[in-house]
Gaussian input, Z-matrix of N, CA and C with variables (Angstrom, degrees):
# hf/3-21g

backbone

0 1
 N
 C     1     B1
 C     2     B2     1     A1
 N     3     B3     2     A2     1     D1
 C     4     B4     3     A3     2     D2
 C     5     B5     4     A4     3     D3
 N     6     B6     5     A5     4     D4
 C     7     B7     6     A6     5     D5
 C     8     B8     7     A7     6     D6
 N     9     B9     8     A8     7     D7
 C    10    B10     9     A9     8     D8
 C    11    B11    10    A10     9     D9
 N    12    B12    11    A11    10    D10
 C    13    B13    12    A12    11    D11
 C    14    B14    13    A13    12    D12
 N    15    B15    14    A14    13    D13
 C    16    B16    15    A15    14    D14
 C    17    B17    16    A16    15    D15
 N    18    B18    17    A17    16    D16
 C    19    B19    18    A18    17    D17
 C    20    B20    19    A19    18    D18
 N    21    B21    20    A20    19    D19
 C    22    B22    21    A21    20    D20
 C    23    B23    22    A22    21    D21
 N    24    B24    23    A23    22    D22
 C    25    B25    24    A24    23    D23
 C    26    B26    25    A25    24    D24
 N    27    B27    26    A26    25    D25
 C    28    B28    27    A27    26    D26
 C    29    B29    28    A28    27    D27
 N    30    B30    29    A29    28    D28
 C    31    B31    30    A30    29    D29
 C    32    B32    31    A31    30    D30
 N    33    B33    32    A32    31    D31
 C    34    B34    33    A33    32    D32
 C    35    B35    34    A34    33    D33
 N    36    B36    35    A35    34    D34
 C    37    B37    36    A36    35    D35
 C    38    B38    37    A37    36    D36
 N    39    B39    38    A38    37    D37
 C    40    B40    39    A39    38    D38
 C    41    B41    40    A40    39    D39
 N    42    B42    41    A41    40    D40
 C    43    B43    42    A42    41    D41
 C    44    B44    43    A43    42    D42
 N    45    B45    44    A44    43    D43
 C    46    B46    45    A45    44    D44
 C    47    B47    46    A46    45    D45
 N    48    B48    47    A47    46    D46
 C    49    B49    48    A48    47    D47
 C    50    B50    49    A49    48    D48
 N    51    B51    50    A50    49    D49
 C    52    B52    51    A51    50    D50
 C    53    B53    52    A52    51    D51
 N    54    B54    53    A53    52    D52
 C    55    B55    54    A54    53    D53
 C    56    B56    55    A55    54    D54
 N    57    B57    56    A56    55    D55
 C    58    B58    57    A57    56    D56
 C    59    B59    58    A58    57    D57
 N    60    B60    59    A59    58    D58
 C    61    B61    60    A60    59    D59
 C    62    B62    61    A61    60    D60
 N    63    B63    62    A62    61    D61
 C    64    B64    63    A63    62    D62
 C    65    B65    64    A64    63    D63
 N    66    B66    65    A65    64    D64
 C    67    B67    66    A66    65    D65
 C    68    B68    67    A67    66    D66
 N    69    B69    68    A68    67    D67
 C    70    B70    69    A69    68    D68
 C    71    B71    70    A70    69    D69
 N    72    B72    71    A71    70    D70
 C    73    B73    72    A72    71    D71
 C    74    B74    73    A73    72    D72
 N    75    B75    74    A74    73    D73
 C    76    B76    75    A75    74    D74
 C    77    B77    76    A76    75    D75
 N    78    B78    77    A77    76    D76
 C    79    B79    78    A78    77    D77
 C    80    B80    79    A79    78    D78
 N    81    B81    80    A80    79    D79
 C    82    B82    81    A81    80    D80
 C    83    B83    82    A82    81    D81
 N    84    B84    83    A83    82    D82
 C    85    B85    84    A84    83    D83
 C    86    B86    85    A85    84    D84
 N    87    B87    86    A86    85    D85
 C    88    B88    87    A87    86    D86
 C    89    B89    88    A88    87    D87
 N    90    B90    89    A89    88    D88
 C    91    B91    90    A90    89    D89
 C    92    B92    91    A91    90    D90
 N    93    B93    92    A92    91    D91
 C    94    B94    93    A93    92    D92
 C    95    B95    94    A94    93    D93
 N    96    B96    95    A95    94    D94
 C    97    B97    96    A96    95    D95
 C    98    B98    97    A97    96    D96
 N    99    B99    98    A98    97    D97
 C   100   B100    99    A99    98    D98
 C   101   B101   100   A100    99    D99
 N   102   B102   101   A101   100   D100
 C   103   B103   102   A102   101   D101
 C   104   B104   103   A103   102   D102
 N   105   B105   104   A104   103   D103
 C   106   B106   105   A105   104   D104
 C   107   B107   106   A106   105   D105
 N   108   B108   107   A107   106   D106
 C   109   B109   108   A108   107   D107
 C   110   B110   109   A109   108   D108
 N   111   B111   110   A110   109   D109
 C   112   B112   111   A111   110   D110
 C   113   B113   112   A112   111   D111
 N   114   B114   113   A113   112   D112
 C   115   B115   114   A114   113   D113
 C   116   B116   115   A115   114   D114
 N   117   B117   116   A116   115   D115
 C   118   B118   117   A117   116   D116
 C   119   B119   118   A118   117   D117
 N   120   B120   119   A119   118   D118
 C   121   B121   120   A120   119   D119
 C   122   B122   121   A121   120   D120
 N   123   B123   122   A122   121   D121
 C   124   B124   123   A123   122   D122
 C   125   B125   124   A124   123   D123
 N   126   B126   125   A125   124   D124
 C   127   B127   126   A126   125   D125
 C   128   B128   127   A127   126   D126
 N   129   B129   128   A128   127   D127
 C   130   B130   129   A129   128   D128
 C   131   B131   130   A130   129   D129
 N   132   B132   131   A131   130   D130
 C   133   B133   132   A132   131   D131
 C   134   B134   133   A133   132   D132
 N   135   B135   134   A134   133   D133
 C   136   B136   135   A135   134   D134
 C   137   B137   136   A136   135   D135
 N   138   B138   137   A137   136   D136
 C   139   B139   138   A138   137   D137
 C   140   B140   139   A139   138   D138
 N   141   B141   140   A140   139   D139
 C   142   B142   141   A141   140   D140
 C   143   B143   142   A142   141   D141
 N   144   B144   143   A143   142   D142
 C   145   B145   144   A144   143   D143
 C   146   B146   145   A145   144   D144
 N   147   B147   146   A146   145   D145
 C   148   B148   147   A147   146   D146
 C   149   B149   148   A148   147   D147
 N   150   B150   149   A149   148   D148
 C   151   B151   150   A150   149   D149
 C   152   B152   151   A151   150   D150
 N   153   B153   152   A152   151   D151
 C   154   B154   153   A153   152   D152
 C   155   B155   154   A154   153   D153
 N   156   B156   155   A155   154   D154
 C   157   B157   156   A156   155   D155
 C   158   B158   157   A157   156   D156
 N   159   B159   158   A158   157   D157
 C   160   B160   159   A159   158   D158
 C   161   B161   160   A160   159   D159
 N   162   B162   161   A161   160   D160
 C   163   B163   162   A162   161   D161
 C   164   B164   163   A163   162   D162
 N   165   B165   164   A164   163   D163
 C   166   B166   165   A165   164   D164
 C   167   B167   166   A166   165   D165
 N   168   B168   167   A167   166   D166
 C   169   B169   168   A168   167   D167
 C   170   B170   169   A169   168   D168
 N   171   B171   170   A170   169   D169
 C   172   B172   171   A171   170   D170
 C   173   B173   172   A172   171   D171
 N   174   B174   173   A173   172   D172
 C   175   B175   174   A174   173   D173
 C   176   B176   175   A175   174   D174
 N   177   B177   176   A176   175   D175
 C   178   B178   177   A177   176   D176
 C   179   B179   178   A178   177   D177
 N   180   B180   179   A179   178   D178
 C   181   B181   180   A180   179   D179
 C   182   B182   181   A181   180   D180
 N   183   B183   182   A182   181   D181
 C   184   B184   183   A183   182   D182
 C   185   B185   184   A184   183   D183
 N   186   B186   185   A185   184   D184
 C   187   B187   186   A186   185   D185
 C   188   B188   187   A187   186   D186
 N   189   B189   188   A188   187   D187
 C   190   B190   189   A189   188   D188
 C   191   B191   190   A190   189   D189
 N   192   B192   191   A191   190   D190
 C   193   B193   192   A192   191   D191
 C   194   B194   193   A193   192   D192
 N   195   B195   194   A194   193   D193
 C   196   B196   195   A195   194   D194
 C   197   B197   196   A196   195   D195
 N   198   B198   197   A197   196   D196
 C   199   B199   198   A198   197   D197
 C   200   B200   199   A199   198   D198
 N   201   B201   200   A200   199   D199
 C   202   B202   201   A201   200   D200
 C   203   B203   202   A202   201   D201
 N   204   B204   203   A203   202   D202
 C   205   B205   204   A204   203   D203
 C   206   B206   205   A205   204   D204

   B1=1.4324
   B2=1.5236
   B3=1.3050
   B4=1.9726
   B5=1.2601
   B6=1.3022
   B7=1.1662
   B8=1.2468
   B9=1.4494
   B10=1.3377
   B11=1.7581
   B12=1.7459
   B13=1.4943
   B14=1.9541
   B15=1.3261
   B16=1.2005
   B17=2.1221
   B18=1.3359
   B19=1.3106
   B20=1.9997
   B21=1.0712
   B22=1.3777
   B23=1.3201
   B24=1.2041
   B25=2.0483
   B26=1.7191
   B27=1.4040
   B28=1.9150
   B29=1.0238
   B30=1.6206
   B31=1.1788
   B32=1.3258
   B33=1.6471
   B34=1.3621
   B35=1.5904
   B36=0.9357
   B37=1.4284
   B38=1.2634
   B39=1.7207
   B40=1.6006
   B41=1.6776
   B42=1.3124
   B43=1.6403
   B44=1.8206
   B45=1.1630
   B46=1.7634
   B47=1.3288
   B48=1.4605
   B49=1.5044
   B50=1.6095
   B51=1.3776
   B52=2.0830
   B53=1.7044
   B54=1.6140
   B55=1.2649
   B56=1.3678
   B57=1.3048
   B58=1.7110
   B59=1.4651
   B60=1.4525
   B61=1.2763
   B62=1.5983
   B63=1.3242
   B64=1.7205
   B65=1.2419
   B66=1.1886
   B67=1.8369
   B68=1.7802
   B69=1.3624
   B70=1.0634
   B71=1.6336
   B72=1.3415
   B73=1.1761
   B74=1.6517
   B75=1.4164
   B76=2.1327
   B77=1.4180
   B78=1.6741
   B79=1.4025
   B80=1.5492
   B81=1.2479
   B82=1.8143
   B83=1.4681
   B84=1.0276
   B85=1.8499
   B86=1.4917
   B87=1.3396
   B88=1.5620
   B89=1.7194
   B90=1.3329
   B91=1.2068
   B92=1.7766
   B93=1.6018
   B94=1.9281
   B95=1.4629
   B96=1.3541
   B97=1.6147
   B98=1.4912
   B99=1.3442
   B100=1.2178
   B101=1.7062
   B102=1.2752
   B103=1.4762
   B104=1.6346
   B105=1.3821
   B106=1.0892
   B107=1.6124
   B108=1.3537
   B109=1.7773
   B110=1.7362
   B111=1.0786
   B112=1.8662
   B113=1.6906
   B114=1.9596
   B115=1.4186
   B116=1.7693
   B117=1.5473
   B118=1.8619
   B119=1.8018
   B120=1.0870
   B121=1.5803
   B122=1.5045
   B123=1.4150
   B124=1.4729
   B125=1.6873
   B126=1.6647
   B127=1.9836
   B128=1.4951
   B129=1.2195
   B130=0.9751
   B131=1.3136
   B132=1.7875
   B133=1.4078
   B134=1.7505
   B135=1.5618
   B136=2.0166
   B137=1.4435
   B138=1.8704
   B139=1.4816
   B140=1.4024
   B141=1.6678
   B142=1.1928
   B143=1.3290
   B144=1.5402
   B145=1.3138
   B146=1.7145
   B147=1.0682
   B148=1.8501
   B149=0.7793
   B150=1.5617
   B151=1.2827
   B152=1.7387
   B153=1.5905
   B154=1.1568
   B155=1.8424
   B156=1.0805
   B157=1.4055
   B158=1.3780
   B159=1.4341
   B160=1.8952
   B161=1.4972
   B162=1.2775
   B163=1.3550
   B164=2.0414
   B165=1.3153
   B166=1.6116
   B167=1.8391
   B168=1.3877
   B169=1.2841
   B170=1.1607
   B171=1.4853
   B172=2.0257
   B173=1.5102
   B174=1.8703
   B175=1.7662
   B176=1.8260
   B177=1.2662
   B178=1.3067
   B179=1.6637
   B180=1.0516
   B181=1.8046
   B182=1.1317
   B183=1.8480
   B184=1.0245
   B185=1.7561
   B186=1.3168
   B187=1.1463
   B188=1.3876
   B189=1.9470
   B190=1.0891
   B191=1.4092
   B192=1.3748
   B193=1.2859
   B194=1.6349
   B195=1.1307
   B196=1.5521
   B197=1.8748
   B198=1.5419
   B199=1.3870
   B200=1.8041
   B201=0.8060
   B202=1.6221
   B203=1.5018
   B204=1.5756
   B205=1.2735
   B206=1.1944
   A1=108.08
   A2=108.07
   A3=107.07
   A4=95.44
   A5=124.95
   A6=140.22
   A7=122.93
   A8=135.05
   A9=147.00
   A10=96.72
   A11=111.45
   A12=109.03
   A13=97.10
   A14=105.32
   A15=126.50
   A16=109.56
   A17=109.75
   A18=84.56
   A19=108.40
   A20=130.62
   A21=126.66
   A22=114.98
   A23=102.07
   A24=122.95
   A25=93.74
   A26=87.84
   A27=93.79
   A28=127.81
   A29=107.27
   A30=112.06
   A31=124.70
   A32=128.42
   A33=115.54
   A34=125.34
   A35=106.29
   A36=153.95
   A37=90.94
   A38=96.62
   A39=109.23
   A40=120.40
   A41=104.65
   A42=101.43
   A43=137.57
   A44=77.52
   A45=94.02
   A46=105.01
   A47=122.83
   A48=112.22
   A49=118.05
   A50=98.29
   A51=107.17
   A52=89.64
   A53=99.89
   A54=114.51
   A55=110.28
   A56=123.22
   A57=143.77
   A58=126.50
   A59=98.48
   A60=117.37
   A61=113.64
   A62=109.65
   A63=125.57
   A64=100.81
   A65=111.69
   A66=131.45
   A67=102.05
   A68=96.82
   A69=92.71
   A70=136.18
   A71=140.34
   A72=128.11
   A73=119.77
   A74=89.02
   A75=83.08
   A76=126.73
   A77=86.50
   A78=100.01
   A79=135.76
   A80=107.33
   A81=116.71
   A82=110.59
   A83=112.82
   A84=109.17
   A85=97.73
   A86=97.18
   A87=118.89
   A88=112.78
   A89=84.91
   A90=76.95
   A91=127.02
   A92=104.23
   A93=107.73
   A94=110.33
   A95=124.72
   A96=130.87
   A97=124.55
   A98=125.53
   A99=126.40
   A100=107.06
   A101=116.57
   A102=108.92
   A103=119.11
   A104=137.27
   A105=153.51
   A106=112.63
   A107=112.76
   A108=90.71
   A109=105.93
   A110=100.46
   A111=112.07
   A112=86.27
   A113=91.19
   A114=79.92
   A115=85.57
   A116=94.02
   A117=132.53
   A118=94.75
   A119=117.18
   A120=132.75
   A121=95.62
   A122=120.79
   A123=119.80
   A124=103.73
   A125=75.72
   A126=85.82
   A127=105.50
   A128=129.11
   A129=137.59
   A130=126.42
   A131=111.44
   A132=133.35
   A133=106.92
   A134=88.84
   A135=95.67
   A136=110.27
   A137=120.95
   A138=99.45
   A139=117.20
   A140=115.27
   A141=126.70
   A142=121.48
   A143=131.39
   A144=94.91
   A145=124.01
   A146=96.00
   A147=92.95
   A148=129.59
   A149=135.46
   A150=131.07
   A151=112.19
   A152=104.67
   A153=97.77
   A154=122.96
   A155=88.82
   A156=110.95
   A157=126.10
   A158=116.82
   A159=113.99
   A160=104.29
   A161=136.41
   A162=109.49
   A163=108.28
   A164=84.87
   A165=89.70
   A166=110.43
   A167=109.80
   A168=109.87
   A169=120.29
   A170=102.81
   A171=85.91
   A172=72.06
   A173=78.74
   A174=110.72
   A175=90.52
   A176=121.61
   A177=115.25
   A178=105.52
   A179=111.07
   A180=121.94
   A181=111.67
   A182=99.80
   A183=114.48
   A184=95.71
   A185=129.07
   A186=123.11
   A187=106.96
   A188=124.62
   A189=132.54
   A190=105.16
   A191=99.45
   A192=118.66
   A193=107.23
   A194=163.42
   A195=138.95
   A196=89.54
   A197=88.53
   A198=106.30
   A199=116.18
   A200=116.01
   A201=122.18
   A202=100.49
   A203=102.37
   A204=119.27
   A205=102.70
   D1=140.20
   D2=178.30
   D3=-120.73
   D4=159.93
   D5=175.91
   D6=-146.58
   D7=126.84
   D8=164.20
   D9=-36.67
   D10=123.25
   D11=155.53
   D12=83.23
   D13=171.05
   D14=-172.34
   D15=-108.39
   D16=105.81
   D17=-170.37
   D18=-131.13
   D19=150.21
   D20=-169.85
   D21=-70.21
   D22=-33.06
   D23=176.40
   D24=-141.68
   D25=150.86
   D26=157.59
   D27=-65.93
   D28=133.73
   D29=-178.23
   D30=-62.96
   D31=164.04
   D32=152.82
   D33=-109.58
   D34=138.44
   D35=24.60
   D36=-104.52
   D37=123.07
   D38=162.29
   D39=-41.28
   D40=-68.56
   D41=174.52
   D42=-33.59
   D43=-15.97
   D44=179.53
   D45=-88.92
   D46=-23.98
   D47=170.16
   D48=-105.15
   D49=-14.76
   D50=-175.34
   D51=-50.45
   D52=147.35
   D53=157.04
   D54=-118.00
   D55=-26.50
   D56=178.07
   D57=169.09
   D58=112.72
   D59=167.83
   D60=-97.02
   D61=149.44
   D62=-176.01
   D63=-162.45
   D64=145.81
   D65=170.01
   D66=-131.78
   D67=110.23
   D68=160.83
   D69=-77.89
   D70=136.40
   D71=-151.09
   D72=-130.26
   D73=-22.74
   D74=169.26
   D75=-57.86
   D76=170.52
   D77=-178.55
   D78=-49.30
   D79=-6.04
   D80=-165.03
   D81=-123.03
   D82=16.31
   D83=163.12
   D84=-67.54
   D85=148.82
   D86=-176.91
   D87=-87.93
   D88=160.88
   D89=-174.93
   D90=-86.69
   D91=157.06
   D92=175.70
   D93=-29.30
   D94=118.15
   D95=166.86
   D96=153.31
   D97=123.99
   D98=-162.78
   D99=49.27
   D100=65.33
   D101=166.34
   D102=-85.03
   D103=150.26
   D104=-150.60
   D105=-125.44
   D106=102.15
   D107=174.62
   D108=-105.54
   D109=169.68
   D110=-156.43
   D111=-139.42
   D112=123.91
   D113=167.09
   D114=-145.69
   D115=144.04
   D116=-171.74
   D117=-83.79
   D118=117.27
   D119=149.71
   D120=-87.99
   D121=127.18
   D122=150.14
   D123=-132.60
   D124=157.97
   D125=-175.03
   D126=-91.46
   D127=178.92
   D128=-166.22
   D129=-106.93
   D130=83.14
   D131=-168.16
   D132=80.76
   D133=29.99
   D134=177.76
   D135=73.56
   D136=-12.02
   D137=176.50
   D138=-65.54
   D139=174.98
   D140=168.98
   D141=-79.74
   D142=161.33
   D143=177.13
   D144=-104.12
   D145=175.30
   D146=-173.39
   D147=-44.60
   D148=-26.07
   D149=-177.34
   D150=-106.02
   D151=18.59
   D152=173.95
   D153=98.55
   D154=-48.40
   D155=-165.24
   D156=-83.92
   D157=161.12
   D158=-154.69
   D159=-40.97
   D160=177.56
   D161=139.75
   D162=-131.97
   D163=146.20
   D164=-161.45
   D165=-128.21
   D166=171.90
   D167=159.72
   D168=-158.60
   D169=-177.93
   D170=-153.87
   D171=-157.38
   D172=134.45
   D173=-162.66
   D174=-103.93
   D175=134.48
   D176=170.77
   D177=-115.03
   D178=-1.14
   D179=170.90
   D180=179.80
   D181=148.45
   D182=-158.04
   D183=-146.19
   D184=140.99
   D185=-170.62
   D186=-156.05
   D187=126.33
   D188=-174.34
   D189=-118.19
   D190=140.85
   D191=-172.16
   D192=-106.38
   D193=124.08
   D194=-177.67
   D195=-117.75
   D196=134.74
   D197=173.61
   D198=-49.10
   D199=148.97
   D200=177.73
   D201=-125.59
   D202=114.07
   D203=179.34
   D204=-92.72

């Protein structure tokens, strides 16, 4: 799920912030263990930023939920 903005819970009305939701559903997802989350910094239209300098961010929490099938 992506979402417009940074939020602690979803907002309401969710739909007003979804950009895309998908569940993937075949047979070959792996199985629960050592899961990995991946998160994308992108700049803005690939420029650099103004002052030159790295650009970074800093996660102070992070919280996984695993679906219950």
């Amino acid at each position: 799920m992506s979402l417009h903005g940074h939020y602690s819970k979803p907002p309401n009305p969710l739909e007003w912030y979804l950009i895309k939701d998908w569940s993937y559903t075949g047979e070959d997802i792996p199985n629960t263990r050592n899961e990995k989350a991946h998160l994308n910094l992108w700049l803005m239209d690939g420029r650099a930023p103004i002052d030159q300098q790295d650009a970074e961010i800093a996660i102070t929490k992070f919280e996984f939920e695993p679906l219950n099938h």
